[in-house]
Structure formats: structure tokens, C-alpha cells
N, CA, C and O of each residue as an XYZ file, in Angstrom:
320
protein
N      -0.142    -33.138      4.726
C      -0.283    -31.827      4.134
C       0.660    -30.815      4.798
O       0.904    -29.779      4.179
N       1.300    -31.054      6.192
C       1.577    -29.889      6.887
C       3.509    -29.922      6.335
O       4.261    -28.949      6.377
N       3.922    -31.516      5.802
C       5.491    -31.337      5.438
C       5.255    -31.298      3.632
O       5.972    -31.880      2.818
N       4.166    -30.526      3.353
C       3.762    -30.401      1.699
C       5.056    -29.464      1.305
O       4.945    -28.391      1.898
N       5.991    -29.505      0.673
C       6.591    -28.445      0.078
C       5.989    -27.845     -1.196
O       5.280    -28.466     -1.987
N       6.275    -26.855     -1.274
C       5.366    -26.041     -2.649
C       6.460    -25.608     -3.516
O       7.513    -25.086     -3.149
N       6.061    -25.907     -4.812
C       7.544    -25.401     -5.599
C       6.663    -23.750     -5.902
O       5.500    -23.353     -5.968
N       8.259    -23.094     -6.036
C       8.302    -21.566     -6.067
C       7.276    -20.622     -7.334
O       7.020    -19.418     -7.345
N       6.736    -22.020     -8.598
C       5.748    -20.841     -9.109
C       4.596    -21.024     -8.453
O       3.762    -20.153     -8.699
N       4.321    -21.708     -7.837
C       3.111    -21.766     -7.033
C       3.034    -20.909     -5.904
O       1.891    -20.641     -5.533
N       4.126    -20.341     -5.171
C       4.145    -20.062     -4.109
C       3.646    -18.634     -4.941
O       2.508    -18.168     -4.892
N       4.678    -18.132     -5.630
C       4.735    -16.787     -6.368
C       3.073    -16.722     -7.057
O       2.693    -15.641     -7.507
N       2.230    -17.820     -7.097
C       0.848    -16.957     -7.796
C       0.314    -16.875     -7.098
O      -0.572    -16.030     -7.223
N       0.386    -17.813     -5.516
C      -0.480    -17.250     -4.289
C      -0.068    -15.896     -3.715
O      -0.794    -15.113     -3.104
N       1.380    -15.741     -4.052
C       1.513    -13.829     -3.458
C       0.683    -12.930     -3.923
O      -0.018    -12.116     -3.323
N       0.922    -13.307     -5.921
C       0.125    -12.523     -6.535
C      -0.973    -12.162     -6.446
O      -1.525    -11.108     -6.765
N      -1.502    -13.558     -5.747
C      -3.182    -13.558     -5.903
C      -3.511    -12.383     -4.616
O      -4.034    -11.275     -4.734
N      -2.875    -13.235     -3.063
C      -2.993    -12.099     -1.796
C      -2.251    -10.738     -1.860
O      -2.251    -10.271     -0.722
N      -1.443     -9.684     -2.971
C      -1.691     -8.874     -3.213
C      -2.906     -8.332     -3.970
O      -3.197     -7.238     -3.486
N      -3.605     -8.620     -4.817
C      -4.650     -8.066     -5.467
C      -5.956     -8.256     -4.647
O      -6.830     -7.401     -4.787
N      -6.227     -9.586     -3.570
C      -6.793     -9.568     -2.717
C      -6.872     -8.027     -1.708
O      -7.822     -7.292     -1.437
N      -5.521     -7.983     -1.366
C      -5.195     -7.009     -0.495
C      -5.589     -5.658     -0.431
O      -6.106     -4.951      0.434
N      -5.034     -5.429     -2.079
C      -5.710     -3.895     -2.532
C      -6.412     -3.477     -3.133
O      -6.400     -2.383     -3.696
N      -7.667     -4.799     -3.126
C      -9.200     -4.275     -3.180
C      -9.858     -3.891     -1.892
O     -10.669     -2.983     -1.713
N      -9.357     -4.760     -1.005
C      -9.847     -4.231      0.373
C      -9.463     -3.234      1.182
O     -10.116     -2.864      2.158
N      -8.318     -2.722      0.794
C      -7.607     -1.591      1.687
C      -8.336     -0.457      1.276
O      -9.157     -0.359      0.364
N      -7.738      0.766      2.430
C      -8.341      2.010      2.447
C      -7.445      3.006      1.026
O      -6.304      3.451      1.151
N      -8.040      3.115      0.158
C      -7.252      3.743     -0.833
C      -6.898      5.600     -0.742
O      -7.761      6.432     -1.023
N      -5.710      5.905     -0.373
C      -5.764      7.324      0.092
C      -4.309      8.067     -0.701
O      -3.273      7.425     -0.875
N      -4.458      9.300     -1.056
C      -3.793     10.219     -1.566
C      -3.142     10.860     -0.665
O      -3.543     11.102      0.473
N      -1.899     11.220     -1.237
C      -0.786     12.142      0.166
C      -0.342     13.264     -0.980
O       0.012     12.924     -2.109
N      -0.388     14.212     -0.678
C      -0.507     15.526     -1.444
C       0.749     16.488     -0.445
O       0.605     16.836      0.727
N       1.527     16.659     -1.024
C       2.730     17.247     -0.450
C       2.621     18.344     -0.780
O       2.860     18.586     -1.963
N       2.199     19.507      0.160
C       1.457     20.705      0.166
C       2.788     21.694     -0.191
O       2.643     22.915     -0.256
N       4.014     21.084     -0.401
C       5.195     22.135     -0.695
C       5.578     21.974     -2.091
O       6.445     22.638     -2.658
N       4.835     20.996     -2.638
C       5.841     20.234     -4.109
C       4.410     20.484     -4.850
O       4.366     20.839     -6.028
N       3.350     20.287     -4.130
C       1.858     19.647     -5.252
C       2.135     18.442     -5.492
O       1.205     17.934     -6.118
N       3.240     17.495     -5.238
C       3.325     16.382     -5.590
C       1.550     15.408     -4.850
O       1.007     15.511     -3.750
N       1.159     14.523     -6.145
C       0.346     13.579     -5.227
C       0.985     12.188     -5.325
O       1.732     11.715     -6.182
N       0.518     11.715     -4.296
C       0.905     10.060     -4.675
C      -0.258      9.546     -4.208
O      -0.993     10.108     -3.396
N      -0.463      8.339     -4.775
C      -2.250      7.593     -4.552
C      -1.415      5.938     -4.066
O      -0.589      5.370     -4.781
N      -1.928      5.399     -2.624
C      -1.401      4.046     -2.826
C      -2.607      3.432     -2.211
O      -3.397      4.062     -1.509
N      -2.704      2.248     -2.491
C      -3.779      1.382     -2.257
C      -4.364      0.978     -1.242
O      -5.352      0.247     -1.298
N      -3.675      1.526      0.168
C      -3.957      0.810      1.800
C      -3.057      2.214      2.224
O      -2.207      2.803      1.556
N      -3.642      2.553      3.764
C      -3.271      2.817      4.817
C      -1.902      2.439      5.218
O      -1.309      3.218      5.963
N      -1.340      1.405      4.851
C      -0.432      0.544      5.397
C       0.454      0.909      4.414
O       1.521      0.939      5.027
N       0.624      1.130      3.563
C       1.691      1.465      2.135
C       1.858      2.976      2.063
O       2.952      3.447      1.752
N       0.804      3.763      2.342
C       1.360      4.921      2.679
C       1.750      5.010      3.830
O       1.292      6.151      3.887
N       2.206      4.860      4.891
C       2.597      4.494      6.056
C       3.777      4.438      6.046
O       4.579      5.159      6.639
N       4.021      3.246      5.113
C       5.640      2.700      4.853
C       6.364      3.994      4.113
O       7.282      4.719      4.498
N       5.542      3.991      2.832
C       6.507      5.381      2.424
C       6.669      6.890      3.141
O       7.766      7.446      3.105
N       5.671      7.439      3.709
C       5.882      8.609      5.336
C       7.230      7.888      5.969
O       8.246      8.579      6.037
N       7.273      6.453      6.457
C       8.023      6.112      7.326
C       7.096      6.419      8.915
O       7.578      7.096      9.822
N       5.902      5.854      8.972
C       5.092      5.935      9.858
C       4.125      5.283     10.496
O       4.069      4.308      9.747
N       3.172      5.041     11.462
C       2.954      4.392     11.607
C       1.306      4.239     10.943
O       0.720      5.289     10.680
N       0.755      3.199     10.745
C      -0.435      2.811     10.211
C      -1.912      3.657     10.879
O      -2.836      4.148     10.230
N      -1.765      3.619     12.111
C      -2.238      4.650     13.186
C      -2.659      5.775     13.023
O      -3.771      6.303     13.013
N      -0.695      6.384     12.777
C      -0.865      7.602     12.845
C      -1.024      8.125     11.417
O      -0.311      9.119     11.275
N      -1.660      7.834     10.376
C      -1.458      7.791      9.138
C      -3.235      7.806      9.405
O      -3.791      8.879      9.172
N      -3.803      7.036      9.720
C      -5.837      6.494      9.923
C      -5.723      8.180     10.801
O      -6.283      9.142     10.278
N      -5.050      8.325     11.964
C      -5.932      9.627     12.475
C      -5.715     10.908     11.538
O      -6.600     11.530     10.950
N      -4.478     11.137     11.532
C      -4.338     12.592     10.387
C      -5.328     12.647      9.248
O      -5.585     13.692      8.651
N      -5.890     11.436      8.963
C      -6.694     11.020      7.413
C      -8.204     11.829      7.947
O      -8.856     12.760      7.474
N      -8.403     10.752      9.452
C      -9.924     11.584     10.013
C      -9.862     12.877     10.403
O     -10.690     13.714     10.044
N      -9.019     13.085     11.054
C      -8.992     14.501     11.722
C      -8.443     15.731     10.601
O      -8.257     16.864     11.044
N      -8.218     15.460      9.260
C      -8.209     16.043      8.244
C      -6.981     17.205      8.524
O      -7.066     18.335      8.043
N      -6.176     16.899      9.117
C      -5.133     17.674      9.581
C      -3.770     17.326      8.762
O      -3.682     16.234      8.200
N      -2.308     18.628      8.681
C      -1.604     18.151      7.549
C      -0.549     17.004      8.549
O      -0.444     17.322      9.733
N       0.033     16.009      8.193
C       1.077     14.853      8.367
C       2.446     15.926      8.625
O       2.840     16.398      7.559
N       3.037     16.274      9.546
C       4.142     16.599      9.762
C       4.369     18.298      9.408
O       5.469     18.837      9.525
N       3.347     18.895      9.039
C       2.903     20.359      9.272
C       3.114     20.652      7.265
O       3.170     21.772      6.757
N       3.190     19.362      6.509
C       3.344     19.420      5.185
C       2.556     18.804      4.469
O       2.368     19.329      3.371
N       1.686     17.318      4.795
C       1.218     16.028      3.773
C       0.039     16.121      3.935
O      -0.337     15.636      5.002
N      -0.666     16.517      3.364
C      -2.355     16.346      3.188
C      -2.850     14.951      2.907
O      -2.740     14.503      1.765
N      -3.513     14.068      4.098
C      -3.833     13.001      3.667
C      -5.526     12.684      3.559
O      -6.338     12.952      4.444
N      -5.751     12.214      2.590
C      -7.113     12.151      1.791
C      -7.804     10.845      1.207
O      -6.859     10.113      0.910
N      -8.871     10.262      0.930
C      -9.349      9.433      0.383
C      -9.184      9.521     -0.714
O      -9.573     10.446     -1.426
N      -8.709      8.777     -0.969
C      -9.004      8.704     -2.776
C     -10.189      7.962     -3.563
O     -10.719      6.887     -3.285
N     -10.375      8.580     -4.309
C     -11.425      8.383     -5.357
C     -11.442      7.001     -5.956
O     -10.811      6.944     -7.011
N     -11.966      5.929     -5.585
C     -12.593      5.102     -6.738
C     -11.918      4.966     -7.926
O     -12.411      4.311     -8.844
């Protein structure tokens, strides 16, 4: 099993599958750009992170401590 090669549509529906896995379980949160009104909603902690350009961390404390991301990004739970 361990020299199993997997051909590539198989590989590609297990991604599919561990993304949708992924972003049922993640923390789903809104970033509200307090200069634009822009919102953006992404599915995990970890994806808004990437787009800030930040770290996962520091993305979870600004969220609790309800404080703005870089003196501009309102970060929030999102709704269900």
C-alpha cells in the first residue's frame, strides 16, 4: 500500500473532498475594511490570514480582543 501510486483524478477528489471537510470546520469570520466598507467573508482563520498577509495568531487575537487589524480591518464572526 505504501509504493500505491494514485492516478491524478483520484488524488484531485480527495483535495476536493479535504477542502469542504476543511471549511465546515473552520472559524468563519468577516474583515470589514473600515476605510472602503468593503466586507470580505472567508471560511477559516487561516484564509483570512493569508489574504491580511498575516499571521493565523494574530488574526484569532484581534478577532477576541475586538480591536481594528492594523488601525483599519474590523475582524468579526460571521454569521452562519
Amino acid at each position: 500500500m505504501k509504493n500505491r501510486v494514485l492516478s491524478e483524478t483520484h488524488l484531485t477528489k480527495v483535495r476536493d473532498h479535504l477542502t469542504i471537510l476543511n471549511s465546515q470546520k473552520g472559524t468563519k469570520v468577516k474583515i470589514i475594511d473600515t476605510q472602503t466598507n468593503d466586507i470580505t467573508k472567508w471560511d477559516s482563520i487561516y484564509k483570512a490570514a493569508v489574504s491580511l498577509d498575516a499571521n493565523q495568531t494574530t488574526i484569532a487575537r484581534y478577532l477576541k480582543a475586538k480591536k481594528l487589524y492594523k488601525g483599519r480591518y474590523a475582524i468579526v464572526l460571521a454569521e452562519e
